[in-house]
C-alpha positions as CSV (number, residue, x, y, z in Angstrom):
1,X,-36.2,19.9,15.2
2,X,-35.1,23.3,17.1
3,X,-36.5,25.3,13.8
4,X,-39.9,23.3,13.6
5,X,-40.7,23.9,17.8
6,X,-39.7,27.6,16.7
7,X,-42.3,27.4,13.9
8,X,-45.2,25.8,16.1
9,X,-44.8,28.6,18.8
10,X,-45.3,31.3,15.9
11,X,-48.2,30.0,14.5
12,X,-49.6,29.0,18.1
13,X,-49.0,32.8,19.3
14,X,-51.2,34.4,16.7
15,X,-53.9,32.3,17.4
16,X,-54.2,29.5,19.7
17,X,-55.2,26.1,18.4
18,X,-55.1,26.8,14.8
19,X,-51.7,28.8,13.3
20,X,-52.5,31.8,10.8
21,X,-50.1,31.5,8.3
22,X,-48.6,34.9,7.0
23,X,-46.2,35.6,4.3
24,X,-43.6,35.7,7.1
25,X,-44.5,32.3,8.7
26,X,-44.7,30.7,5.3
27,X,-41.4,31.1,4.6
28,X,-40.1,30.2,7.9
29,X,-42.1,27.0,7.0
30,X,-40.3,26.6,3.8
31,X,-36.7,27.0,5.0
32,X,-37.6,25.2,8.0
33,X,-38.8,22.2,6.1
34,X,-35.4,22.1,4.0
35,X,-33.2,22.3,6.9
36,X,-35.0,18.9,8.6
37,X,-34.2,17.4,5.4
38,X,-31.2,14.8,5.1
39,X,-28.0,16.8,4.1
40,X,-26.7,16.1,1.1
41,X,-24.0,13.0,0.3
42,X,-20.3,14.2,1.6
43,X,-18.1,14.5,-1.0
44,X,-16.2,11.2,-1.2
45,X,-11.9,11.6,-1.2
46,X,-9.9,10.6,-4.0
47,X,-7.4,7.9,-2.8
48,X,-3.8,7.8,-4.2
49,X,-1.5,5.3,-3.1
50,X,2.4,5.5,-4.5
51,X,3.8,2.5,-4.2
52,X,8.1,1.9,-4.8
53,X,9.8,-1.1,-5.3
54,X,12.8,-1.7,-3.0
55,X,12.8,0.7,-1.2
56,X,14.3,0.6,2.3
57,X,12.9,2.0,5.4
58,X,15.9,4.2,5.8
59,X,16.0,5.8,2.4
60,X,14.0,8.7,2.9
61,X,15.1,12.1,4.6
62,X,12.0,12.4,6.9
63,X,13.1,8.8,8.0
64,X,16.6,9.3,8.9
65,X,18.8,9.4,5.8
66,X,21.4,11.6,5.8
67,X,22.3,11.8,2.3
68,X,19.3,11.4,0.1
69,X,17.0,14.4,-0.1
70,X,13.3,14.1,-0.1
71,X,11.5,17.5,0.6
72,X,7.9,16.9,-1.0
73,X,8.0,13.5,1.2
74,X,9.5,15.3,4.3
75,X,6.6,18.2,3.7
76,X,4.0,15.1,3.5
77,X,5.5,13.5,6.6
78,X,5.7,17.1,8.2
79,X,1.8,17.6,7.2
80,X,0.6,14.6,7.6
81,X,1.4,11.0,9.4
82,X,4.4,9.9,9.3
83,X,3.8,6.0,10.7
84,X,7.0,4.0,12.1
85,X,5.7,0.3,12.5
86,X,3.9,-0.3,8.8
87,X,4.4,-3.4,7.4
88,X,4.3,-4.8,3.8
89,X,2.5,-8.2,3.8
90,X,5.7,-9.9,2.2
91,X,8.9,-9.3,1.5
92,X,9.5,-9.5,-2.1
93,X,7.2,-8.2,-4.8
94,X,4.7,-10.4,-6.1
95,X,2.8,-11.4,-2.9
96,X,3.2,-7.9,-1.1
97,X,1.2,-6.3,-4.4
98,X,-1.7,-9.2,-4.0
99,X,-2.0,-8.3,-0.2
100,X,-1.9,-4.6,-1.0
101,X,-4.8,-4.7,-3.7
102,X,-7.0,-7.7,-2.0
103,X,-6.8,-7.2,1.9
104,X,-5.8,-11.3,2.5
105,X,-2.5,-12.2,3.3
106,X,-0.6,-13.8,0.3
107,X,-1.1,-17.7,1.5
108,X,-5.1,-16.6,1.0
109,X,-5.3,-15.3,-2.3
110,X,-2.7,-17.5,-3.5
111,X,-0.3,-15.6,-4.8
112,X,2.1,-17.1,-2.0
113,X,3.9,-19.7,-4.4
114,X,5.8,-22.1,-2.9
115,X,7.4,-22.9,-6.3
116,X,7.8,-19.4,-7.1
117,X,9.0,-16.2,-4.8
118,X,7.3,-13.9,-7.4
119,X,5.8,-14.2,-11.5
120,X,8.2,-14.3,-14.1
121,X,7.5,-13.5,-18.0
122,X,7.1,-17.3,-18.7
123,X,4.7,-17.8,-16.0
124,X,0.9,-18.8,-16.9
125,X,-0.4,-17.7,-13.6
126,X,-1.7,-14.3,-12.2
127,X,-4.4,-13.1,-9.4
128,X,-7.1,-15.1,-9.2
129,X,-10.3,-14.3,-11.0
130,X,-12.3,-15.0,-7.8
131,X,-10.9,-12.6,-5.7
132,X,-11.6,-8.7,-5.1
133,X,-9.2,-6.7,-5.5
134,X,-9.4,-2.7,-3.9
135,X,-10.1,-1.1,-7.3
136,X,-13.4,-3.5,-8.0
137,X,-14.4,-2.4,-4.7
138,X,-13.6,1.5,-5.3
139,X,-15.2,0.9,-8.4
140,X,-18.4,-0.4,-7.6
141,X,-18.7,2.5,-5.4
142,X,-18.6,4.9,-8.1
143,X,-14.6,5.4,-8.7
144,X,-12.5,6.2,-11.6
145,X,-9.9,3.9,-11.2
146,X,-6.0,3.5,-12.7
147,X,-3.1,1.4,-12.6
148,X,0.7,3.4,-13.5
149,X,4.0,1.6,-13.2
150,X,4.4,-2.0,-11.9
151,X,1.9,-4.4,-11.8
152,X,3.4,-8.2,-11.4
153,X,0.1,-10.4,-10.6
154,X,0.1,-11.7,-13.8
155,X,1.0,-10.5,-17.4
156,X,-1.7,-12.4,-19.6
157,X,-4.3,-10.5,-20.9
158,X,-6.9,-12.0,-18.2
159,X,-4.3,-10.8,-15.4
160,X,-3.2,-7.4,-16.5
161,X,-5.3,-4.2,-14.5
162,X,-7.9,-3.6,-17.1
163,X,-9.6,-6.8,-16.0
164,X,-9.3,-6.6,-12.3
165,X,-11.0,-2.9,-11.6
166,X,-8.9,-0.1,-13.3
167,X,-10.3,1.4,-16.3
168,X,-6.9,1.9,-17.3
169,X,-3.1,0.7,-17.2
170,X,0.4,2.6,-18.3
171,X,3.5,0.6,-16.8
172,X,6.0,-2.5,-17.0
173,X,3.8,-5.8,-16.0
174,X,6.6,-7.0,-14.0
175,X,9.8,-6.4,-12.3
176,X,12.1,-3.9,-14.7
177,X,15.5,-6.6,-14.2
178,X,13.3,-9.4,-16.2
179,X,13.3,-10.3,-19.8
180,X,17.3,-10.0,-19.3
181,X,19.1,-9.9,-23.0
182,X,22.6,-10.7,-21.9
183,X,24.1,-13.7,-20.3
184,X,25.8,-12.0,-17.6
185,X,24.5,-12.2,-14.1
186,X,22.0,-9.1,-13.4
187,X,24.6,-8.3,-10.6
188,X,27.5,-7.8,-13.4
189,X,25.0,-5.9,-15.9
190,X,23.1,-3.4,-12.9
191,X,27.0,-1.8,-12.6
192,X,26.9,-0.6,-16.2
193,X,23.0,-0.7,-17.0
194,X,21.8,0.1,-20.6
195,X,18.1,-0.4,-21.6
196,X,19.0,-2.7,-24.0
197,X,19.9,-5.6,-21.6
198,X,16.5,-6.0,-20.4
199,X,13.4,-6.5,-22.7
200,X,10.7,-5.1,-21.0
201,X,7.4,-4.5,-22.5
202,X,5.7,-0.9,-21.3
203,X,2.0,-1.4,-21.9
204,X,-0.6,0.7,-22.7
205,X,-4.6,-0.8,-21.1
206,X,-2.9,-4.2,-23.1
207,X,-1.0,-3.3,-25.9
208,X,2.5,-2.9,-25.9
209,X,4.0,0.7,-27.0
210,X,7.7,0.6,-26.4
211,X,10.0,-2.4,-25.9
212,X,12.3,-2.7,-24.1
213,X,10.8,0.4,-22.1
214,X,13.5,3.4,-21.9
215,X,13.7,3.0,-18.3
216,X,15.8,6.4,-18.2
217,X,12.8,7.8,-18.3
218,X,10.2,5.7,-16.6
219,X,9.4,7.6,-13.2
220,X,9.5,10.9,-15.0
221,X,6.6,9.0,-17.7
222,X,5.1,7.4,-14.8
223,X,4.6,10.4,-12.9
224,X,3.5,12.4,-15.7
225,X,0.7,10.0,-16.3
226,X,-0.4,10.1,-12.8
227,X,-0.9,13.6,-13.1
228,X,-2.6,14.0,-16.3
229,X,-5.3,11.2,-14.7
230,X,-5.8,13.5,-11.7
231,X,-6.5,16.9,-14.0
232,X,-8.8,14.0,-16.2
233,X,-10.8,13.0,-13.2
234,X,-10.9,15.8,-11.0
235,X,-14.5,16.3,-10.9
236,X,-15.5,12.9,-9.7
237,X,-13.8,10.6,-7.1
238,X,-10.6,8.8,-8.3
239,X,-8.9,5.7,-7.2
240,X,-4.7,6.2,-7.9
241,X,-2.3,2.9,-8.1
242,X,1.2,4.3,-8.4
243,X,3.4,1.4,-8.3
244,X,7.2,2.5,-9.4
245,X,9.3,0.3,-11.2
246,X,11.8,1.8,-8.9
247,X,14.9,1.7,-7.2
248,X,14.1,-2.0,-8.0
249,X,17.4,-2.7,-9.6
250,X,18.5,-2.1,-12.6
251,X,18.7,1.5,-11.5
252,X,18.2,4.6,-14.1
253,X,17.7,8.1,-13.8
254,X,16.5,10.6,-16.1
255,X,18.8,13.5,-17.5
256,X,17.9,16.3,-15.1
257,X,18.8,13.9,-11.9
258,X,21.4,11.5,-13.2
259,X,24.6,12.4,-11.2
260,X,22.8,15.1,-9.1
261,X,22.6,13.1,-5.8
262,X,25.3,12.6,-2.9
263,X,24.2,8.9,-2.5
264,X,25.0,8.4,-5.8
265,X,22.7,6.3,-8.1
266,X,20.6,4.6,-6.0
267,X,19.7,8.6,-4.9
268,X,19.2,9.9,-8.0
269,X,16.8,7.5,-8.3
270,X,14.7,8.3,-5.0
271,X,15.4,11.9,-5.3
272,X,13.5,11.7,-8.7
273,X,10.5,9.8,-7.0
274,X,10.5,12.3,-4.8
275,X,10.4,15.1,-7.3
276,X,6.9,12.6,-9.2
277,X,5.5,13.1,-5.4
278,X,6.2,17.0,-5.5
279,X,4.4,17.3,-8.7
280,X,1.6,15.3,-8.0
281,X,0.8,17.1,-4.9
282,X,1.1,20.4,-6.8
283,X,-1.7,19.1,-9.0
284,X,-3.8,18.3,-6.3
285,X,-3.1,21.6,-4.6
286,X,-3.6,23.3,-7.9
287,X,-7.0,21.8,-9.1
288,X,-8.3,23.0,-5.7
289,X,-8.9,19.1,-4.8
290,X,-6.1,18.5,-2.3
291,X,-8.4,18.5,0.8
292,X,-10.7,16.1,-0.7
293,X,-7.6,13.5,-1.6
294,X,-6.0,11.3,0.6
295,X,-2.2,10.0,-0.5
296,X,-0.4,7.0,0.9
297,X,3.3,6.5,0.1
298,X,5.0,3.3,1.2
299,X,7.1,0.3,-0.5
300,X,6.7,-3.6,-0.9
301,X,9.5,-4.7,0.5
302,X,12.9,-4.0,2.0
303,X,15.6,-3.0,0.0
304,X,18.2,-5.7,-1.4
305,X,21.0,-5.4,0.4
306,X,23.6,-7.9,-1.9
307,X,23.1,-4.9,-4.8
308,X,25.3,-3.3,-1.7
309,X,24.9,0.7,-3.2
310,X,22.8,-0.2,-6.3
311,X,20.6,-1.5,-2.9
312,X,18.9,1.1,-0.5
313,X,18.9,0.7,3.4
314,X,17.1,-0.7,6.4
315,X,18.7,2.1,8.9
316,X,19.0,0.5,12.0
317,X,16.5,-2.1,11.1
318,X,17.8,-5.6,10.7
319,X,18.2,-7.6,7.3
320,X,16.3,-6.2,4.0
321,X,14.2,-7.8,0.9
322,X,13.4,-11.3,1.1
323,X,13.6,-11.7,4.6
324,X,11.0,-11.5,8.1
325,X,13.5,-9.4,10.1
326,X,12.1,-6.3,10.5
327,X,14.2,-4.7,7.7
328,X,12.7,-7.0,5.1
329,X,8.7,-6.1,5.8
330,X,8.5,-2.9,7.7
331,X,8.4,0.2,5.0
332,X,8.6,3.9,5.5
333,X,5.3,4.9,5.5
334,X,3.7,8.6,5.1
335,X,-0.4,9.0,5.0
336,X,-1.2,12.9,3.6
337,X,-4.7,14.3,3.4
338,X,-3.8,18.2,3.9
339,X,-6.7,19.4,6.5
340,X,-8.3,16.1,7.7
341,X,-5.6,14.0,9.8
342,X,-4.6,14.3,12.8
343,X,-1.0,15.2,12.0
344,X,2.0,13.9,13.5
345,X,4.2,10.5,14.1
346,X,2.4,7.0,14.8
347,X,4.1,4.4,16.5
348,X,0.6,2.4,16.4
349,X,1.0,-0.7,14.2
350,X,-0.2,-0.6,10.0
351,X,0.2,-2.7,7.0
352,X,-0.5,-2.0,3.1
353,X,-3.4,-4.7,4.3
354,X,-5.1,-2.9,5.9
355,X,-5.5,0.1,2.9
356,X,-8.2,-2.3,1.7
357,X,-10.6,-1.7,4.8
358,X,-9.6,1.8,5.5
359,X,-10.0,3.0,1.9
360,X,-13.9,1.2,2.0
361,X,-14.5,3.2,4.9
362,X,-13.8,6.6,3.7
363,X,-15.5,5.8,0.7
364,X,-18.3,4.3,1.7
365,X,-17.3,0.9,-0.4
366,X,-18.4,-2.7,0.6
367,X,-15.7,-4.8,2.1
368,X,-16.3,-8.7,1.0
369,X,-18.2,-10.6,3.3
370,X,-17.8,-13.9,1.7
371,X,-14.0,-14.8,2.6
372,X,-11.7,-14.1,5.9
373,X,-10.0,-10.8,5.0
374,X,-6.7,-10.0,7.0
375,X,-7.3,-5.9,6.4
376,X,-8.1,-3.2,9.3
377,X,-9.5,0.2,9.5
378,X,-6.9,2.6,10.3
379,X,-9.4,5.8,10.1
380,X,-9.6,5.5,13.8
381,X,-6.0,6.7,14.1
382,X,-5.9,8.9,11.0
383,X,-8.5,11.2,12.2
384,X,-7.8,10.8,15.7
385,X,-10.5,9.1,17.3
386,X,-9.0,5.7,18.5
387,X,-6.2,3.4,18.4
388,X,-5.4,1.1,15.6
389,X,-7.2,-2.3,15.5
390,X,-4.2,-3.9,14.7
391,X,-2.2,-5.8,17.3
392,X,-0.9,-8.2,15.8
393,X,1.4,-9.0,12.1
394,X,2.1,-12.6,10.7
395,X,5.6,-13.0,8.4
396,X,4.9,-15.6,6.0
397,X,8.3,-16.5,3.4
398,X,6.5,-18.3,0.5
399,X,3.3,-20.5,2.3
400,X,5.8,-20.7,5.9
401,X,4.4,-18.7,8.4
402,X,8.2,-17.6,9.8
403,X,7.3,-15.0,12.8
404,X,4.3,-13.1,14.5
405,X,4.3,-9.9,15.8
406,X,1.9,-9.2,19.2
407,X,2.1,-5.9,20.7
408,X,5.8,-4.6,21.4
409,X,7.3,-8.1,21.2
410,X,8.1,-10.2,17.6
411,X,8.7,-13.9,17.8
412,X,11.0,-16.0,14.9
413,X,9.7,-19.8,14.3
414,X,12.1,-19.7,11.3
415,X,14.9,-17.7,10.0
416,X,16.7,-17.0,6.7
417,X,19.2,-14.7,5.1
418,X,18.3,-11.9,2.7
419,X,17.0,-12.7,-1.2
420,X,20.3,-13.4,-2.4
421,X,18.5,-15.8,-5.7
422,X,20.7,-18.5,-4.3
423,X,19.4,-21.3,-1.9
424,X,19.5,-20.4,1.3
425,X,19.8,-22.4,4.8
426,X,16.1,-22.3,6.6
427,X,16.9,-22.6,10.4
428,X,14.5,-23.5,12.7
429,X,13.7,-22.4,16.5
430,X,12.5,-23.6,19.5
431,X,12.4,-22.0,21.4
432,X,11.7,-18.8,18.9
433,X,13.8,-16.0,19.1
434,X,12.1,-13.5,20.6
435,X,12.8,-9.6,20.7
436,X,11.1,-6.8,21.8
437,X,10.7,-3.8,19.3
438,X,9.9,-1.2,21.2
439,X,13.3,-1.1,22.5
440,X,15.1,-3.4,20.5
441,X,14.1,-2.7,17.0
442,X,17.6,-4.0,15.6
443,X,16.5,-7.6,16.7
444,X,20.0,-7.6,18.0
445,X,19.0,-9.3,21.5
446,X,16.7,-12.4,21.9
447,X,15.0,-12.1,25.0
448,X,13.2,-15.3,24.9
449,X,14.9,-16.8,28.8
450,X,13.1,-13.6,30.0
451,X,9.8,-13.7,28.8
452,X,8.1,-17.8,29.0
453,X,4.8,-16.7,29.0
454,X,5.2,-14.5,26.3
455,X,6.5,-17.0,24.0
456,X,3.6,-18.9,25.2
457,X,1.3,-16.4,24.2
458,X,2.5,-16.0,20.8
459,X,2.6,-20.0,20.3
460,X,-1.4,-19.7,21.1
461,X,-1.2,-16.9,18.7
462,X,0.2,-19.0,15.9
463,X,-1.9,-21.9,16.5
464,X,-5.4,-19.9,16.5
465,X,-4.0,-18.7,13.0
466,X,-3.1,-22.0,11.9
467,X,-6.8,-23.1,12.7
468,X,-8.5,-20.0,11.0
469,X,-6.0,-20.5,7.6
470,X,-7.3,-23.8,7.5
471,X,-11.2,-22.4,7.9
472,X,-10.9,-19.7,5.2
473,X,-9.3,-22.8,2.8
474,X,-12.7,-24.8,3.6
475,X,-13.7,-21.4,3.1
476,X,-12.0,-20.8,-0.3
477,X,-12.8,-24.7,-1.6
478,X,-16.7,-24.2,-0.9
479,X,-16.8,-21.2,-3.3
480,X,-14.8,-23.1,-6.0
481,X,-17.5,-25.7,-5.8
482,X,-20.5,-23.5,-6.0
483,X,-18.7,-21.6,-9.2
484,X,-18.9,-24.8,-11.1
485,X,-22.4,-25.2,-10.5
């Protein structure tokens, strides 16, 4: 508008009431003209999220471990935002990767079995055709889209990636310890691992090209592929599902880091994740495109403790996979987008549910309107603008809703022991055990005598849930009906 008054005043100075248009003027005009017109469309980021199995929130050297080296992650966390209360939506595999790539908590998109913890290669079931996952969304908007590593919603053709929003799919469709060979327990066979105890399939889209998968080399492979679908894409906006198979047990480790870490084994096998990181974030760097790419590294679950050093750790946080203590949902969590965030640690509260929202957002994606979605936008936090619209973090174990989390302060309706794969004793509470995190993040003292009326807040808490899961089923039941129309 400034340019066009500076225009009129020209014109109105040469002669008054009707402009004279010179040469000069014209041109002014011209450039004038373009600059009132709309700007045009912001490049959209590439989104990359690296996703490990197992992994435990004190496994990483930016995170406190003393042993295991990580430098590209501890350059990320350094660069970027290194987040301390993220969550994983679950704490075992299956149900964490639905929340991840749908936005709804696992008892909404029904992969939440109570039958099952997580698929198996005999099951018939997978993801639900009806709902959206983050790659149909990304790809609607315009995004190439892959799938590399793990997958486990479902290993039937109508399951796999290819028919759920990524163009394409390179990985193990399930957990790398299944189609076990041998007879022995998996504890027994992860102490001397060979290939050839576990028949995995490694798929290419949905054909199988190697079976069992040479795991020694499968996060090398993985990584490899990741990189070769950045240099493919790097001229259009890309949509990046990393999901290692790993340090899911069985553990391997290719050649050049077998042996080569002081944690042993379980190191090697985060030392070479971390190496996969490095290189992918040289490719970025590289191609010119890191400043347009945004990278998210975090892991489904806690590690599993009974593997004991085959098993990562929960530093000082309490219990591991398969559990709702802390150390079986919250993940080491590191968001990278070199330029762009506002850089530094974030004790705000996050979960892989919320990359469903946030990833919309930044590129200009629709977020489903027809079903209750349990995702956030974090961009007010990764660019520095507000606080995170999350307050609050539900800790479901198969359909039981076992603990909330409001504010500072996490309340247990029901506990139970670490995934051992035996059956273990449910106890229940009532009062709930109630510990506050910000200074207690051990869940070593329950504070419950001290605080009545926040127990009571959190019992409203759980109750307003309990109403709203039962509206998004009515929800869910209503949309059935009107597909078989």
């Amino acid at each position: 508008m400034a340019n066009r008054n500076s225009l009129f005043s020209i014109g109105a100075a040469r002669r008054p009431g009707r402009p004279h248009w010179t040469p000069a003027s014209l041109l002014v005009l011209t450039l004038s003209l373009l600059s009132c017109q709309s700007p045009p469309e912001a490049v959209r980021p590439n989104l990359i999220v690296i996703f490990c199995d197992d992994l435990g929130y004190g496994d990483l050297g930016s995170f406190g471990h003393p042993t295991i080296r990580t430098p590209n992650l501890d350059r990320m966390a350094r660069e970027g935002q290194k987040w301390t209360h993220f969550y994983s939506a679950a704490s075992v595999c299956t149900p964490s990767r639905a929340a991840l790539l749908t936005g709804r908590l696992p008892v909404r998109n029904g992969m939440m079995s109570p039958k099952h913890r997580v698929l198996f290669p005999d099951s018939a079931s997978g993801i639900p055709q009806e709902e959206v996952t983050l790659a149909e969304a990304l790809r609607n908007a315009g995004y190439a889209t892959a799938c590399v590593g793990k997958w486990h919603l479902g290993h039937l053709p109508q399951f796999l990636p290819t028919n759920n929003g990524f163009d394409s799919y390179f990985g193990i469709p399930y957990s790398n310890d299944m189609d076990q060979t041998r007879k022995e327990s998996t504890r027994d066979l992860v102490k001397e691992a060979r290939i050839e105890y576990w028949n995995v399939p490694l798929l290419r889209d949905r054909e199988i090209v190697e079976r069992p998968a040479d795991q020694r080399t499968i996060t090398r492979r993985y990584s490899e592929e990741a990189v070769r679908f950045i240099e493919e894409n790097r001229e259009r906006p890309f949509f990046l599902y990393l999901a290692h198979n790993l340090p899911h047990v069985p553990l391997f480790a290719s050649e050049d880091f077998l042996g080569t870490s002081r944690r042993g084994l379980y190191g090697d096998v985060v030392e070479e994740i971390d190496h996969g990181v490095g290189r992918i974030m040289q490719a970025l760097t590289g191609l010119g495109i890191a400043e347009r790419t945004l990278v998210v590294f975090t892991s489904d679950n806690g590690p599993w403790l009974p593997y004991r050093e085959h098993g990562g750790s929960a530093g000082l946080l309490r219990e591991g996979k398969g559990s709702t203590w802390e150390g079986g949902m919250r993940e080491p969590t590191i968001f990278w987008w070199p330029g762009k965030l506002d850089a530094g640690v974030v004790m705000e509260m996050g979960s892989t549910l919320d990359l469903f929202s946030t990833f919309c957002e930044i590129a200009g994606a629709e977020v489903p309107s027809d079903r209750i979605m349990d995702s956030y936008d974090l961009s007010p936090v990764l660019f520095g603008s507000g606080e995170s619209p999350r307050k609050s973090m539900f800790f479901y174990r198969e359909s039981k809703l076992y603990a909330v989390r409001q504010g500072e302060f996490k309340a247990h309706f029901i506990t139970k022991p670490v995934y051992t794969r035996r059956t273990e004793t449910e106890t229940h509470h009532d009062p709930p055990l109630l510990y506050h995190l910000g200074r207690d993040p051990g869940e070593q003292y329950d504070v419950a005598h001290l605080y009545p009326d926040v127990i009571q807040d959190m019992e409203k808490l759980v109750s307003d849930h309990r109403s709203e899961m039962v509206l998004g089923e009515d929800r869910l039941a209503q949309r059935s009906q009107d597909a078989k129309r």
